[in-house]
C-alpha positions as MATLAB code, in Angstrom:
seq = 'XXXXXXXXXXXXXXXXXXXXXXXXXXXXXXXXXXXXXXXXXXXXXXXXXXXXXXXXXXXXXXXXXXXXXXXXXXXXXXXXXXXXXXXXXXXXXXXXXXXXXXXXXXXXXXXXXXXXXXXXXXXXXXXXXXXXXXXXXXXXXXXXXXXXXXXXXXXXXXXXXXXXXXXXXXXXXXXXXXXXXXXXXXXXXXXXXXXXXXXXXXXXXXXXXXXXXXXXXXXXXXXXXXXXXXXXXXXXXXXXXXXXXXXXXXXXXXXXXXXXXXXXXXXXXXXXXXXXXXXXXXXXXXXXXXXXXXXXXXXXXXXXXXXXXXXXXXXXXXXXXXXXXXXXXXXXXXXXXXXXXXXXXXXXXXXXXXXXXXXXXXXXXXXXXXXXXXXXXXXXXXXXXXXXXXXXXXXXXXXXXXXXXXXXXXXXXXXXXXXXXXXXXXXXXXXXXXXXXXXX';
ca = [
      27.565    2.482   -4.624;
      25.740    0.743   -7.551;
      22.436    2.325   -8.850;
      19.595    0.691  -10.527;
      19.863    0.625  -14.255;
      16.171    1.787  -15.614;
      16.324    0.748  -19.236;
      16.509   -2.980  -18.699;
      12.744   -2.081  -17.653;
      12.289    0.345  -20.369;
      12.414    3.399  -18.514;
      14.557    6.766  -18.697;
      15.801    8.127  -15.964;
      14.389   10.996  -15.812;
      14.161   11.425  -11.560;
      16.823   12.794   -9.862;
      19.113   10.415   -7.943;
      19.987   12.381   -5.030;
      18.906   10.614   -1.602;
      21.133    7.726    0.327;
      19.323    4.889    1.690;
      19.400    7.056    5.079;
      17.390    9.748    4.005;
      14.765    6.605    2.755;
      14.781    5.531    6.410;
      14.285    8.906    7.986;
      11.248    9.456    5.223;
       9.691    6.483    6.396;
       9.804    7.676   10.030;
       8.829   10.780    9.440;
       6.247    9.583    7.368;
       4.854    6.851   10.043;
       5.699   10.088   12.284;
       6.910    8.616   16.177;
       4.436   10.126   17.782;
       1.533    9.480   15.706;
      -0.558    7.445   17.957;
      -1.350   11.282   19.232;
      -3.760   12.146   16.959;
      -5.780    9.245   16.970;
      -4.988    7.183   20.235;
      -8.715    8.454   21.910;
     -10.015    6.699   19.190;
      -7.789    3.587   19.313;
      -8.531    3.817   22.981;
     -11.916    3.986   23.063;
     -12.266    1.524   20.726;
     -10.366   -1.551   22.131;
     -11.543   -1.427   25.531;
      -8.608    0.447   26.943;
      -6.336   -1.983   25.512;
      -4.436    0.514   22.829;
      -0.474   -1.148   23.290;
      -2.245   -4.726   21.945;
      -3.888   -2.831   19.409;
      -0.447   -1.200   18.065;
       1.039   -4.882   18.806;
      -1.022   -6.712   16.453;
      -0.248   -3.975   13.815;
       3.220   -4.202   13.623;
       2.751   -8.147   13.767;
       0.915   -7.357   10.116;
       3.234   -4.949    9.118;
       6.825   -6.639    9.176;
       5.502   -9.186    7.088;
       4.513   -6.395    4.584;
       7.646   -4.412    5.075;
       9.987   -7.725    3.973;
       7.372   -8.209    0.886;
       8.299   -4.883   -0.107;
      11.925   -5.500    0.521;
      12.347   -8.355   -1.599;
       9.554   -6.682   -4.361;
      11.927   -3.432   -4.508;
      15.181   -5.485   -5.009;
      13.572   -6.935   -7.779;
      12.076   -3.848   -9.587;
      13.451   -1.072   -8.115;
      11.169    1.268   -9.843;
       8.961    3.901   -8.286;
       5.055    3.102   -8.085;
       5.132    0.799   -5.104;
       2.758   -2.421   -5.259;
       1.416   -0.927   -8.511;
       4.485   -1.735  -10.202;
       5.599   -4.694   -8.459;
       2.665   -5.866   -8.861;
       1.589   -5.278  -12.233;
       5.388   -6.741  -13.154;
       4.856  -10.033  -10.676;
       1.348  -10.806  -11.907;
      -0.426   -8.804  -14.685;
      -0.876   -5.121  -15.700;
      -4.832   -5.366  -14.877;
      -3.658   -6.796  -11.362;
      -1.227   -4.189  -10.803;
      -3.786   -1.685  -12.113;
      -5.978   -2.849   -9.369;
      -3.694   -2.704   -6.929;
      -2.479    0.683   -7.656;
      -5.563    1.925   -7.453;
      -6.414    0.457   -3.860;
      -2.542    1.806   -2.497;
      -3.803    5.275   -4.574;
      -7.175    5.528   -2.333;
      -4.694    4.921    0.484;
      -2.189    7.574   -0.889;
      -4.718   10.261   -2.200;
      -6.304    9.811    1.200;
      -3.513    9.895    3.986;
      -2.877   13.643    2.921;
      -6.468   15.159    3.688;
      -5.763   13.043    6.744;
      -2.821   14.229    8.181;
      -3.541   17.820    7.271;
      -6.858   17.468    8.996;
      -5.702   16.508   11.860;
      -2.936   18.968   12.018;
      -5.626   21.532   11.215;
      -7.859   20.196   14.106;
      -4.572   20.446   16.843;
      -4.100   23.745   16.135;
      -7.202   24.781   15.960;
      -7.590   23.943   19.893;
      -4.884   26.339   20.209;
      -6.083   29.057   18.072;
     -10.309   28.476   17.877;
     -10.458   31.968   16.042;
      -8.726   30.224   13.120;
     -11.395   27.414   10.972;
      -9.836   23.896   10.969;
      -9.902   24.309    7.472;
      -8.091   27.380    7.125;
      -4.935   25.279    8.822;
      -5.305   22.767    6.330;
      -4.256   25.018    3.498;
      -2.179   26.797    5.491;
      -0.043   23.851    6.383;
      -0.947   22.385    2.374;
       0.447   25.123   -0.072;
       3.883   25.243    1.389;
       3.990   21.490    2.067;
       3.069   20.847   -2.387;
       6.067   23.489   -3.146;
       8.719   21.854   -1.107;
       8.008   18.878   -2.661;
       8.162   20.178   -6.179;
      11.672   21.756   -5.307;
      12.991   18.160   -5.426;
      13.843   15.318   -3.131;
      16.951   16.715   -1.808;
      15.093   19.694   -0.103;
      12.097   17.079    1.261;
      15.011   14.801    3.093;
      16.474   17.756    4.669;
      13.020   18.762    5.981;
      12.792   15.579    7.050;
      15.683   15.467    9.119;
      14.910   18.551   11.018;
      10.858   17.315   11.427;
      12.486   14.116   12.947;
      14.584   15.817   15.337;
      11.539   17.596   16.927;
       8.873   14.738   16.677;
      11.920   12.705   18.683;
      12.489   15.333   21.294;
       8.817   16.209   21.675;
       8.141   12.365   22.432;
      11.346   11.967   24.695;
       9.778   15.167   26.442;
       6.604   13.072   26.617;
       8.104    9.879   28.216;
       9.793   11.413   31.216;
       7.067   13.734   32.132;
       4.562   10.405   32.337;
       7.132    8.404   34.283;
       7.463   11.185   36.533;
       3.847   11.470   37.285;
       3.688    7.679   37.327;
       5.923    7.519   40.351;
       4.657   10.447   41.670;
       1.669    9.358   42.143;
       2.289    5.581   42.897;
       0.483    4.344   39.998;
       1.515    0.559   39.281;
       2.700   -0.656   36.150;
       0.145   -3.012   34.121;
      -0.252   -5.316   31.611;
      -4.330   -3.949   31.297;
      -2.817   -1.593   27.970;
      -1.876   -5.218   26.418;
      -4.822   -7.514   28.538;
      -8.032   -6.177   30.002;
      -9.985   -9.576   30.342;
     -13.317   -7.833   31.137;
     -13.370   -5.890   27.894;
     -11.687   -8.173   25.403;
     -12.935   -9.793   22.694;
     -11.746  -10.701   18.898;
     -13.795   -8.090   17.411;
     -12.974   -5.348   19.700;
      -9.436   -5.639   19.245;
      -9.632   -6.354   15.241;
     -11.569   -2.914   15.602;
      -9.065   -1.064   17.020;
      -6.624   -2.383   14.968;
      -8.009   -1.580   11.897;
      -7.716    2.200   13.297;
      -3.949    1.790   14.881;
      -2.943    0.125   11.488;
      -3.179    4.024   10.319;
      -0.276    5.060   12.329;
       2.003    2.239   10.285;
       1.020    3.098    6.755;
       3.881    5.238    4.762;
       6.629    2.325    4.742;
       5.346    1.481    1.976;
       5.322    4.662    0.205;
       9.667    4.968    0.948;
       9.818    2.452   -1.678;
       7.873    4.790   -3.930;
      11.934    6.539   -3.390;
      13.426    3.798   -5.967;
      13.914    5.676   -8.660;
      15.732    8.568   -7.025;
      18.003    6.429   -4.447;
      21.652    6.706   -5.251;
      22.299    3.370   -4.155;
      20.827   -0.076   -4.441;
      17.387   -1.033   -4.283;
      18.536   -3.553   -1.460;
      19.166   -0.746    0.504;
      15.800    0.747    0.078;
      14.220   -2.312    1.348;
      16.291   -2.538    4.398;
      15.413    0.664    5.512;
      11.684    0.339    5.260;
      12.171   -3.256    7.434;
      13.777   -1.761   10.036;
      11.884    1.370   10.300;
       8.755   -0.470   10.803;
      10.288   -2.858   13.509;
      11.563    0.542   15.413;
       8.645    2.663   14.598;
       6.226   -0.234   15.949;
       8.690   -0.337   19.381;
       8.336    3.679   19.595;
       4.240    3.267   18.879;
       4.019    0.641   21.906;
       5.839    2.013   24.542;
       3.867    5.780   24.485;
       0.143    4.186   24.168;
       1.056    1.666   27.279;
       2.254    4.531   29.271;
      -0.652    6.839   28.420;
      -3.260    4.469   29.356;
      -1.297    3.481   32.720;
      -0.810    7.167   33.695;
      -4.441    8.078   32.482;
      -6.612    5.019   31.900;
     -10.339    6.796   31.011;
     -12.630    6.311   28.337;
     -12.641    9.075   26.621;
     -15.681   11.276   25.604;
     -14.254   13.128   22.968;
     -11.718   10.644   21.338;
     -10.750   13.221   18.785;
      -8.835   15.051   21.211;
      -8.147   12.112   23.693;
      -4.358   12.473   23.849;
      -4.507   16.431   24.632;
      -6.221   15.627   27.619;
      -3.797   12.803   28.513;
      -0.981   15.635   28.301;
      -2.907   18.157   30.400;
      -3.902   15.596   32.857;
       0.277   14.667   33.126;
       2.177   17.527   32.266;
      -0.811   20.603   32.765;
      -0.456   23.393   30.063;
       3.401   23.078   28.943;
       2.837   19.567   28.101;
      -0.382   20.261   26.441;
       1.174   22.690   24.687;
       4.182   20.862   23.301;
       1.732   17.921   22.311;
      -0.500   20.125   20.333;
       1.656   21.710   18.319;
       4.329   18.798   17.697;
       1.416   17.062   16.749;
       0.534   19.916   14.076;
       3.833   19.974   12.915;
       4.460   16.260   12.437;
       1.411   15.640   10.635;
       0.866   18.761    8.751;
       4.560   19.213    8.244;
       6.297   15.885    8.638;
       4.107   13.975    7.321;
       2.154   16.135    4.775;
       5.391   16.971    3.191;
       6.146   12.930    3.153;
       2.123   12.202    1.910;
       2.500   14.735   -1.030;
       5.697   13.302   -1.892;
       4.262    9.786   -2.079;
       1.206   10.154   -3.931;
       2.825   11.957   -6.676;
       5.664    9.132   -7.634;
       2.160    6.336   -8.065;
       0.209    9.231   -9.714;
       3.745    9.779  -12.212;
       4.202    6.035  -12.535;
       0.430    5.238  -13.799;
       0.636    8.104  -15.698;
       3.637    7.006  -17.208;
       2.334    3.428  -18.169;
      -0.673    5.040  -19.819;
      -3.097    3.869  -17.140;
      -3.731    7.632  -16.456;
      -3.217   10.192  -19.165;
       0.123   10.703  -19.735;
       0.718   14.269  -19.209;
       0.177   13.618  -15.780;
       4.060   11.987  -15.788;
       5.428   15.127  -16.927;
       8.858   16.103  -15.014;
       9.745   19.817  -14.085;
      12.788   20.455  -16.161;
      14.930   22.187  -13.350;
      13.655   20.703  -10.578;
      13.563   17.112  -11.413;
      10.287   16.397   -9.857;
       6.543   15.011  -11.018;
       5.085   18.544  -11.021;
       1.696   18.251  -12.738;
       1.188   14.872  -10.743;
       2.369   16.798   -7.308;
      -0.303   19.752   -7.905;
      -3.012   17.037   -8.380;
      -2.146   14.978   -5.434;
      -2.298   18.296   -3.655;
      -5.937   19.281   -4.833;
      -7.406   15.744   -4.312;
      -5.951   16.405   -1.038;
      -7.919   19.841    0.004;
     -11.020   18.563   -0.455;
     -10.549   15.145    1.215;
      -9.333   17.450    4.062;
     -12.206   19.809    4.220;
     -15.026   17.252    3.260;
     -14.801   13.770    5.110;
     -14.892   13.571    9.081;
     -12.001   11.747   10.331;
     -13.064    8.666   11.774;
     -14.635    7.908    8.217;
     -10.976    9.218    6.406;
      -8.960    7.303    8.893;
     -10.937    3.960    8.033;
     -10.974    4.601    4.768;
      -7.770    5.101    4.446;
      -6.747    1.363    5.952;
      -9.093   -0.069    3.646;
      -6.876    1.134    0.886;
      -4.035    0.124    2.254;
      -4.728   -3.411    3.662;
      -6.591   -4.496    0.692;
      -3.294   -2.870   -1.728;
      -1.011   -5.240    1.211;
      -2.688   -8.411    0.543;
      -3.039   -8.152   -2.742;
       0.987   -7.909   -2.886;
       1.239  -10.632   -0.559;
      -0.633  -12.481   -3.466;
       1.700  -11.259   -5.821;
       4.541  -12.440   -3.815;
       3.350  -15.612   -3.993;
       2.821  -15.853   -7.497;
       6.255  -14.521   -8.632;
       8.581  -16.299   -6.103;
       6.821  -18.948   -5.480;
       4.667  -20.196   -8.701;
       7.212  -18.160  -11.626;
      10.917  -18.210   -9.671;
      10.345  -21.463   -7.624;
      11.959  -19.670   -4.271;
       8.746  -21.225   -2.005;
      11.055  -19.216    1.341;
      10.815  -16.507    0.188;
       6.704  -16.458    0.225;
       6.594  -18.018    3.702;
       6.294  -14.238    5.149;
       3.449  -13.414    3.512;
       1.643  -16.125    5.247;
       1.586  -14.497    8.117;
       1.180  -11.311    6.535;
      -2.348  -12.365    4.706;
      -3.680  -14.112    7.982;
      -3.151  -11.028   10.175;
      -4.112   -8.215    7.872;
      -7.167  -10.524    6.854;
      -7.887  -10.637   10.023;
      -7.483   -7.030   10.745;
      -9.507   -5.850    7.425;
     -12.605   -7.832    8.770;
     -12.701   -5.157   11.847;
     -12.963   -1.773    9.046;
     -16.037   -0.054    9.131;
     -18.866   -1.095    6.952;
     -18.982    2.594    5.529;
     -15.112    1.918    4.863;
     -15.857   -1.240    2.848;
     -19.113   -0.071    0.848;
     -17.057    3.320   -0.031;
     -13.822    1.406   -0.378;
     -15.336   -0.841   -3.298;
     -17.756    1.979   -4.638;
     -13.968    3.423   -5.647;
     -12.384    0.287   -6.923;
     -15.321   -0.271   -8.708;
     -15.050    3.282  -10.696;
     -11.902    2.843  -11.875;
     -11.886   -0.895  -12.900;
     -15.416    0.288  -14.816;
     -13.169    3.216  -16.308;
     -10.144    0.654  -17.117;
     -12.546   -1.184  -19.168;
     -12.940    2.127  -20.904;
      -9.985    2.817  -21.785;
      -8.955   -0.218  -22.658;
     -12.268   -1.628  -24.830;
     -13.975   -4.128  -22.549;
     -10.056   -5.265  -21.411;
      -9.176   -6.127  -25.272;
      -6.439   -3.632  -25.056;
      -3.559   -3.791  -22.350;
      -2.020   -0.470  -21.922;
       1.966   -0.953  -23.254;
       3.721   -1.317  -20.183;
       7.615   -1.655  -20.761;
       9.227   -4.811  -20.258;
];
């Protein structure tokens, strides 16, 4: 196969290219992790009226749109970065700046997250342990795996795959079999419940479920150290997302038909979904899969992530440039890994979920339209290929609509950080008079 030539951008390539566009689609699983909706479905739950399989239906709605953005984005610079490159190459540096800095929040974020929650399942398991004492015991190991290279994250991934699969297959037939065995009917209430719905309530919910999509993206962050070409990287994050959103569907409609409560501690809702289906052996297998896919799977996945943007901006001068620095053996954006790891800890240990996993989407959504934008500009205004932007309709109107249900505290801390850096851009670049060199 063909790889990407990095000097017609001005790059070295100084990444290893050791990863197929395989191990790019079982990243972005693992990352999304198949049985997410576990660690936050109480919430999503709660929150849409006992309507949680619409709620993951109008997400992946807004996400294929996204995921074919990125797909035709990556063929065309196959660099690593996500939407801060593409953008910042499609529109302007300052745009791309932005936008990197909206998918960072998202990125510097979804670590803390997924550690905290992995910290929070075990810690129903083993109370005598802090929360916080899982995070960084699920953290350190996570940061070093990832410095070892890429080679040694895909193989992690394969195995963390594996288990998240046969922990959810274990799932499925233990539901159906207390379905039937207790003559529960089959319902379209998990997609329709017309005394509880309304616009806002399922925008809401969205907004949370949205969570469980984010890290398709961050496959494309991969580019740079795929062995074949960029085309292939973008197919794999397409049809991840269509699977992943299948998968995501399919467990939340058969946990609300087989336990349809409102929850009063939507934290933990899904443990009590397992205990009230499969009693202690499925409560056990949930709670520590759980633990393992997000502190694990998708730790190891988050960590990985955040350091490629962190390397790229660094690289480009928009953060200092030692940041980009590359372990000589290992191959891998070392200083930028250990950073992304620190930021990380104390997201983990100091914001309260709810507030991280808001957050969180507000970073991404806002970093997805903005590259819908950008998609626009380049194929349709610069490269005259007005198909190619018809996507991204559909992709704007959905995760506008979707951004409108975040949290208030989301937004106002969501633009308190955008607001920081673009104040610090002007900084370092004298009131915007200077544009950091950017190769072409």
């Amino acid at each position: 196969m063909e790889n990407e030539n990095l000097e017609k951008f001005g790059y070295k390539q100084e990444l290893k290219r050791e990863i197929t566009w395989k191990d790019v689609f079982v990243y972005s699983l693992v990352f999304m992790v198949p049985i997410a909706p576990w660690g936050i479905y109480g919430i999503v739950s709660n929150i849409s009226g006992g309507m949680p399989a619409l709620a993951y239906l109008i997400g992946m709605l807004g996400m294929l749109p996204t995921a074919y953005a990125y797909f035709i984005m990556v063929r065309e610079f196959p660099l690593a970065g996500s939407v801060y490159n593409y953008a910042q190459r499609a529109v302007h540096p300052y745009y791309g700046f932005i936008s990197g800095m909206l998918i960072l929040l998202d990125y510097i974020l979804v670590p803390g997250l997924v550690y905290l929650v992995a910290g929070l399942a075990m810690n129903t398991l083993v109370p005598q342990v802090p929360y916080w004492l899982w995070v960084i015991i699920f953290l350190v190991p996570m940061t070093f795996v990832s410095i070892l290279g890429i080679k040694p994250t895909a193989r992690v991934n394969i195995i963390l795959l594996i288990i998240e699969l046969v922990a959810l297959a274990m799932f499925i037939i233990m539901t159906l079999m207390y379905i039937f065995s207790n003559n529960i009917p089959f319902t379209l209430t998990p997609f329709y419940n017309k005394d509880n719905f309304t616009l806002t309530t399922i925008l809401n919910a969205t907004s949370i479920a949205v969570l469980s999509y984010l890290g398709f993206d961050a496959a494309t962050t991969l580019a740079e150290e795929n062995r074949g070409k960029a085309t292939f990287v973008g197919r794999a994050v397409v049809l991840s997302v269509f699977l992943i959103g299948l998968i995501f569907i399919s467990q939340t409609y058969l946990a609300y038909v087989a336990y349809p409560v409102n929850f009063s501690n939507p934290d933990t809702g899904f443990y009590e979904v397992a205990s009230a289906v499969g009693g202690f052996i499925l409560l056990t297998t949930v709670t520590l899969s759980t633990a393992i896919a997000w502190g694990i799977g998708d730790g190891l996945a988050a960590t990985t992530a955040i350091a490629r943007v962190i390397y790229a901006m660094g690289r480009d001068g928009f953060l200092p440039r030692v940041i980009s620095r590359v372990h000589p053996k290992f191959g891998t954006p070392w200083i930028a890994t250990l950073l992304g790891a620190s930021l990380s800890t104390l997201v983990a240990i100091l914001i309260p979920l709810d507030t991280l996993s808001s957050l969180v989407n507000f970073g991404a959504l806002s970093a997805f339209i903005l590259m819908h934008i950008a998609v626009f500009y380049y194929f349709g205004y610069k490269k005259k290929k007005l198909l190619l932007t018809l996507p991204s309709i559909a992709g704007i109107l959905v995760l506008g609509l979707v951004w409108t249900g975040l949290s208030n505290d989301a937004k106002i801390l969501g633009f308190s950080w955008l607001a920081f850096w673009i104040v610090y851009s002007a900084i370092l670049t004298k009131g915007f008079k200077v544009i950091p060199k950017v190769p072409e």
